[in-house]
N, C-alpha and C positions, 0 to 999 in steps of 0.2 A: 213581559215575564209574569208581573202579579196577574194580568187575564187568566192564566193556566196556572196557577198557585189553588187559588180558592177552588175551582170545580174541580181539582186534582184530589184537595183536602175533601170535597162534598164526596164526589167521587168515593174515593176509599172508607168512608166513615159508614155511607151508603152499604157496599160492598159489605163491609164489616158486619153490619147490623141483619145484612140477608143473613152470613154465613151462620150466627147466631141462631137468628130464628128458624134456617131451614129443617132442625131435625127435629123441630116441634110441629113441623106442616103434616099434615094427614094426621094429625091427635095423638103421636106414640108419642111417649114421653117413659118417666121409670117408673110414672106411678099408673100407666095403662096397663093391663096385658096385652102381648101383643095376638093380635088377628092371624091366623094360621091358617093359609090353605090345605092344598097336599102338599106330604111331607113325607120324606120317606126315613125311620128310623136307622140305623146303621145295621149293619147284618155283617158279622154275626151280631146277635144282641150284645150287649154288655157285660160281664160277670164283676157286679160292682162293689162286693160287699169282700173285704177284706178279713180274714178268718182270722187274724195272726192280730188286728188292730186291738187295742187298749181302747174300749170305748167310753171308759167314763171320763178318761182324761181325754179323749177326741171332743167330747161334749161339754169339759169343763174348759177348754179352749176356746172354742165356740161360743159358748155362754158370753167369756170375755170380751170377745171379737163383736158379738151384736149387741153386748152394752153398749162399747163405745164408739160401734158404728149404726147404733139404732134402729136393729134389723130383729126380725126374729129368728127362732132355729127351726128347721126341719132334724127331727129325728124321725128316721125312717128304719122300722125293722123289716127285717126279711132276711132273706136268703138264695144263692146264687141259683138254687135247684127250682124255685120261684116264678115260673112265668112273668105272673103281671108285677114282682118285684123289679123281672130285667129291663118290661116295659117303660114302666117308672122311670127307672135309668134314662134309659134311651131318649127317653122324650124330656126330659128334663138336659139331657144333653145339647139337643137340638139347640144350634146358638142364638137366636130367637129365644128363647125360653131361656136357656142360659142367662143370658144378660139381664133377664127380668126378675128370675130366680135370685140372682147374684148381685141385684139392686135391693133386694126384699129380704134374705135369708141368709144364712149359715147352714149347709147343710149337711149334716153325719150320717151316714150308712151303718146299721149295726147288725152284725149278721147275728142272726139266732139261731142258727141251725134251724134242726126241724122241732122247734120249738123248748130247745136245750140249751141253750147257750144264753152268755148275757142275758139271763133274768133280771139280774137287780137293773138293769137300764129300764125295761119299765116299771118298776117299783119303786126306782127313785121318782116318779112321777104319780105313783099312787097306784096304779094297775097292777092287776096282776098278770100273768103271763097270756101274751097275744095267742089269739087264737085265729086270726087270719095274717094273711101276707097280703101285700104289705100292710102294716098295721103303722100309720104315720100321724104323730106329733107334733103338733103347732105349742113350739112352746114360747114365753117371753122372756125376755133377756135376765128377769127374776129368776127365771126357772118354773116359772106359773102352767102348766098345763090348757091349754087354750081351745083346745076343739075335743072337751073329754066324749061330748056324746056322736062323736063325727069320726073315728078313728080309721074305721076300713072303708073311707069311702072308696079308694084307690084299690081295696081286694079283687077289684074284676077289671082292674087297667089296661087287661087286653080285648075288652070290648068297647073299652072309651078310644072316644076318637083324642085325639094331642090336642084340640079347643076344649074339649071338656077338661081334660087332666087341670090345662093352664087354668082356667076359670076356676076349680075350686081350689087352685093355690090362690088366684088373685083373692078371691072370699077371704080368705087368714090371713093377706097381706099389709102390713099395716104402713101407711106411707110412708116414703121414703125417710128416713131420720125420726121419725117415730115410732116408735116400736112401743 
């Protein structure tokens, strides 16, 4: 009986120690982005931006959430009428990117109409009103403004391919539990 004890014990501990390491094999981990081939967005697009939402308090929630989960925030403006806003959506959807997003970020949708609505959301950050869609926000859990000279890089979203989009959110992401 002790013969089949011990390699039962090596066994299972063995076993155990794969199961660990296997979801770090091929390099993805929370703090990679991940590798995207094709992909195909959801259709219809998304209409993600909420007309009716409170967005300083959606933001001031937020704020809390990646203090004490040491992430940063995505404020993203736009609006549903937005092409490359719905793109944004879409690929940020994608659960790949999702789980990467949602390892790294907070993220608030503020819809601005067509550039009427929720102004003081970028003025509480120092700007004055966006003059592109989407016009997106890397902020720190202070409230810091963080990519001030980088805001629309995501204005032409429907000509990035979804590895582009991801990579220049991986650039603003700060690892995991550091924000």
């Amino acid at each position: 009986m002790r013969r089949f004890v011990l390699p039962l014990i090596v066994l299972v501990a063995v076993a155990g120690a794969a199961a660990v390491a296997l979801p770090r094999l091929g390099g993805h981990d929370d703090n990679t982005p991940p590798k995207l081939g094709q992909v195909e967005l959801a259709r219809p697009l998304p209409l993600p931006y909420d007309v009716n939402a409170d967005a300083n308090a959606e933001i001031d929630a937020a704020l809390v959430r990646a203090k004490t989960e040491g992430k940063r925030l995505i404020v993203d403006l736009g609006g549903n009428w937005c092409g490359d806003c719905r793109v944004f959506a879409a690929i940020m959807d994608l659960p790949e990117v999702k789980k990467y997003v949602d390892a790294h970020y907070e993220v608030v949708l503020v819809n601005v109409g067509r550039y009427d609505t929720n102004l003081d959301v970028p003025a509480r950050f120092g700007l004055e009103k966006p003059h592109a869609a989407p016009t997106t926000l890397i902020v720190s859990p202070d409230g810091k403004l963080l990519n001030g000279e980088d805001l629309v890089a995501l204005k032409d979203a429907r000509e990035m391919t979804p590895q582009q989009v991801v990579d220049w959110l991986a650039h603003w992401a700060a690892p995991v539990g550091k924000a």
